[in-house]
C-alpha positions as CSV (number, residue, x, y, z in Angstrom):
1,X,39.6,7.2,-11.8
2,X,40.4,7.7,-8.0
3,X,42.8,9.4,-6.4
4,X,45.6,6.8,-4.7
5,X,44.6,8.3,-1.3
6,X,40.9,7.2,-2.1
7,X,41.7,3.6,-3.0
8,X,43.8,3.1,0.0
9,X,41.0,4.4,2.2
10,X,38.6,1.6,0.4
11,X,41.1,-0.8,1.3
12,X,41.4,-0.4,5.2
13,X,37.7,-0.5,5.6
14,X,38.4,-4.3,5.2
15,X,35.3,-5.3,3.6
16,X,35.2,-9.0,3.2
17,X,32.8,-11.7,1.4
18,X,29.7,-12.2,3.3
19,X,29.6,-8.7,4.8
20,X,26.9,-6.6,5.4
21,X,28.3,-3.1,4.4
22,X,26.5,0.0,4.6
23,X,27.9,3.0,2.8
24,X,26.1,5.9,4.3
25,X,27.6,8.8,2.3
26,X,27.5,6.7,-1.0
27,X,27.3,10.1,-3.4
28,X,28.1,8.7,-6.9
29,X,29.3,5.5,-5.6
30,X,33.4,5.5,-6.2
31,X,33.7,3.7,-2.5
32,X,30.7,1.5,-3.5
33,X,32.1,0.0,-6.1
34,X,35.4,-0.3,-4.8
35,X,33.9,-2.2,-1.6
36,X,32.1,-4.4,-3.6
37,X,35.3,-5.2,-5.6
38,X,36.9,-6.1,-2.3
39,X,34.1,-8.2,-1.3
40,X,33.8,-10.2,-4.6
41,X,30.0,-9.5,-5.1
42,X,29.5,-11.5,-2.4
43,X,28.0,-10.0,0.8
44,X,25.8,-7.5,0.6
45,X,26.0,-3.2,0.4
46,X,23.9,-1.1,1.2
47,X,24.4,2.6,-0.4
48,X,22.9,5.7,0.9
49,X,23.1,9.4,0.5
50,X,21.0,11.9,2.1
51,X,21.2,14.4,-1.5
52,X,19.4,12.8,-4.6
53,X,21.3,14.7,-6.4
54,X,24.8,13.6,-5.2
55,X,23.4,10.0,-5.5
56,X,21.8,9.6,-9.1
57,X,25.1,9.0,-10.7
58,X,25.5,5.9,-8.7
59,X,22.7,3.3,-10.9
60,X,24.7,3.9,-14.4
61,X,28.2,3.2,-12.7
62,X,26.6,0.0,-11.1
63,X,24.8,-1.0,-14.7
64,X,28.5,-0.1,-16.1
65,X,30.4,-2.1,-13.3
66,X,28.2,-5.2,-12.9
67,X,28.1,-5.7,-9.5
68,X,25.4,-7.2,-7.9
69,X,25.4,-7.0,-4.1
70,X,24.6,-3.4,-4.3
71,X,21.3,-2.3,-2.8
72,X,21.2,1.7,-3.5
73,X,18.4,3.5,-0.8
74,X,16.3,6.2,-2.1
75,X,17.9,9.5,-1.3
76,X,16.7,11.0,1.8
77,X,15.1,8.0,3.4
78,X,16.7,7.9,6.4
79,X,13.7,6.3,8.3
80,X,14.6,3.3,6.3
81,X,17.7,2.9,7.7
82,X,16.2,3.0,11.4
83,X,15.3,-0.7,11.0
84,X,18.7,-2.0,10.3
85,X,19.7,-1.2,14.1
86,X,23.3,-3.5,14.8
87,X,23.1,-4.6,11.3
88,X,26.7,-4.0,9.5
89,X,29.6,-5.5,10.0
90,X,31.4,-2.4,8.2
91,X,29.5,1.1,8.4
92,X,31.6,3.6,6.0
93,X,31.2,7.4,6.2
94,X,32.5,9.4,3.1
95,X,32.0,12.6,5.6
96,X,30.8,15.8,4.2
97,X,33.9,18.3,4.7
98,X,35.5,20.8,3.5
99,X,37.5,19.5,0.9
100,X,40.6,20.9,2.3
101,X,42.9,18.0,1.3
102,X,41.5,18.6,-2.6
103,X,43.4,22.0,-2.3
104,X,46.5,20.6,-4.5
105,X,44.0,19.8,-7.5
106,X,42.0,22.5,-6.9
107,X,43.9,25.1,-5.3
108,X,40.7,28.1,-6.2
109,X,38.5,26.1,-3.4
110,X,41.3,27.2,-0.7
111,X,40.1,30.8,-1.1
112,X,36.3,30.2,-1.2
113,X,36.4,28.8,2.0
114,X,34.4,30.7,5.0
115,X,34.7,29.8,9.0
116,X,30.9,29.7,8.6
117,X,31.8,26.5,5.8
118,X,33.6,24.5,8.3
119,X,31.4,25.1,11.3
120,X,28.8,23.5,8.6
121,X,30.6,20.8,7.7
122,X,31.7,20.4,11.4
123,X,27.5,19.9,12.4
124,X,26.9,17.5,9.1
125,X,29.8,15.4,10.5
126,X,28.4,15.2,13.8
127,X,24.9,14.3,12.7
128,X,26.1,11.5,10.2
129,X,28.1,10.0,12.9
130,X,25.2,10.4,15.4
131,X,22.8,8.4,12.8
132,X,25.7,5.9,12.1
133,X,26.6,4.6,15.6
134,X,23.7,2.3,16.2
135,X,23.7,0.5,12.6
136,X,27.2,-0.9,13.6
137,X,26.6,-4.3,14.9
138,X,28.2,-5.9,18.0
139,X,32.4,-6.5,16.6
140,X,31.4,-4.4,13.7
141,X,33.6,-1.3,12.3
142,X,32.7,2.1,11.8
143,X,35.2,3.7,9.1
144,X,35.6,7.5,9.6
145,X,36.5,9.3,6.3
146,X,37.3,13.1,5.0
147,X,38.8,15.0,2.2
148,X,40.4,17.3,4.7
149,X,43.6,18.5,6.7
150,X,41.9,20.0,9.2
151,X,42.1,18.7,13.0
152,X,38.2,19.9,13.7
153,X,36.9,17.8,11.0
154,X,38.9,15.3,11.7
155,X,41.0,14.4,14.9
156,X,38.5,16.4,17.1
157,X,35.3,14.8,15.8
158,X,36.7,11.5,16.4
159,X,37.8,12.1,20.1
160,X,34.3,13.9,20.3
161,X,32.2,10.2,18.9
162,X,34.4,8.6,21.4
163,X,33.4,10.7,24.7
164,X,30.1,10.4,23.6
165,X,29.9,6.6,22.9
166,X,31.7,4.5,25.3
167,X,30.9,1.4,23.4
168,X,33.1,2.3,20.5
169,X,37.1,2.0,20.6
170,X,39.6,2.9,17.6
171,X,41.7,0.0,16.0
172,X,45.5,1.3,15.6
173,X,45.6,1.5,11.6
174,X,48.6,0.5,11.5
175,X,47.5,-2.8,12.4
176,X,44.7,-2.6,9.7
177,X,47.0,-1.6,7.3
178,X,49.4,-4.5,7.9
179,X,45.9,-6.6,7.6
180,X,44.4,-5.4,4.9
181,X,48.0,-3.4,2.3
182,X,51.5,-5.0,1.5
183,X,54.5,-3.1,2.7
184,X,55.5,-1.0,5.7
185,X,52.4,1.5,6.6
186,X,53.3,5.1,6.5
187,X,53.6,7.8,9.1
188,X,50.6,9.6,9.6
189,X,50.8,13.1,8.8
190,X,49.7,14.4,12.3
191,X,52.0,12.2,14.0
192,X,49.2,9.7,15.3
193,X,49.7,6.0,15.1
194,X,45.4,5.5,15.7
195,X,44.2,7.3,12.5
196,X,45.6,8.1,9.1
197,X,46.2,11.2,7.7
198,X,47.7,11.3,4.2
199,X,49.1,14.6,2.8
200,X,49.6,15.8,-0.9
201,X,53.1,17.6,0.7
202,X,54.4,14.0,2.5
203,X,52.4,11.1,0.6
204,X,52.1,12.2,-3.1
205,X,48.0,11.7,-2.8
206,X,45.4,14.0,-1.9
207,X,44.7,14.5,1.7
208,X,42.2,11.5,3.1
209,X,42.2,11.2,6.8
210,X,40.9,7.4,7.8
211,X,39.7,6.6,11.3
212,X,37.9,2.9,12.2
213,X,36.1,2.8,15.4
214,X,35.5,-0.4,16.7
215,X,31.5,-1.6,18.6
216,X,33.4,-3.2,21.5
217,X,30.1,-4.4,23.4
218,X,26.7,-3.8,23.2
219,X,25.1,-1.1,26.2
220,X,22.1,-0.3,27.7
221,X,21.0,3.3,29.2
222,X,19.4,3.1,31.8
């Protein structure tokens, strides 16, 4: 079962038949099967996940679920995913983070929490955005999520991806939402109309924060 805030989050990537979908922080594959729900086993997914161990769980719930457009990438591989350069139409990243907006269903984890833990999470962020920039192809979308509250794992990393790739711009998700959900979409949580943040305290769900870069053009550095 997933959380409400983790279905939504599914939803606005807007995976659509005939995709090519990577899922690059596919752990034990909730967002993959969801995706390839939403895409009608038609298209195609690739799932990856740096930690075997996070990943194993994923080939029984694909047996159980029967979907077939799932290719699953041995863990760790990452040089196999340097030949997919401007590949995906959708490139999802499940980001590594510090679980902050978990703290309602598991309010213990609030008080295990070091600084040294999010400046962790803060470099793992930075280096899975880094790797997923170039697999997004030309009009592709690169979907930005977290588990978290916090503005450094969220808010700042985007702005940072941003100054650091001129070739990307973020989508309003508002507009994705009115694309992609029924109803009226709701007021982000941090007061932003260009990202998503969803709050136990003023959405009933557990704390996703959603971002969706778009590729606008392709660029050369020279």
């Amino acid at each position: 079962m997933q959380d409400q805030g983790s279905q939504i989050a599914a939803l606005l990537v807007d995976a659509r038949p005939g995709h090519d979908v990577l899922d690059l922080c596919a752990g034990a594959g909730g967002k993959t099967l969801a995706l390839a729900a939403t895409m009608k086993g038609e298209g195609r997914i690739v799932a990856y996940d740096s930690d075997k161990t996070r990943l194993r769980p994923i080939f029984e719930r694909l047996t159980r679920s029967g979907a077939k457009n799932v290719e699953v990438l041995s863990a760790g591989s990452g040089e196999a995913l340097g030949g997919m350069a401007a590949r995906f139409d959708r490139v999802v990243i499940d980001a590594p983070c510090t679980g902050s907006g978990t703290w309602r269903r598991r309010p213990d984890a609030k008080w295990r929490l070091k600084p040294r833990n999010i400046e962790q999470r803060q470099a793992e962020q930075r280096d899975v955005l880094a790797q997923a920039a170039p697999l997004v192809k030309v009009g592709g979308r690169l979907v930005y999520v977290t588990c978290s509250l916090l503005p450094a794992e969220n808010t700042d990393q985007v702005a940072a991806f941003l100054a650091a790739n001129r070739n990307f711009s973020l989508v309003p998700l508002a507009d994705v939402w009115r694309e992609t959900l029924p109803g009226t979409p709701p007021a982000s949580a941090d007061g932003r109309s260009d990202t998503l943040l969803l709050t136990p305290a003023q959405h009933g769900t557990l704390g996703p924060f959603v971002d969706r870069p778009v590729r606008s053009r392709a660029r050369l550095d020279l």
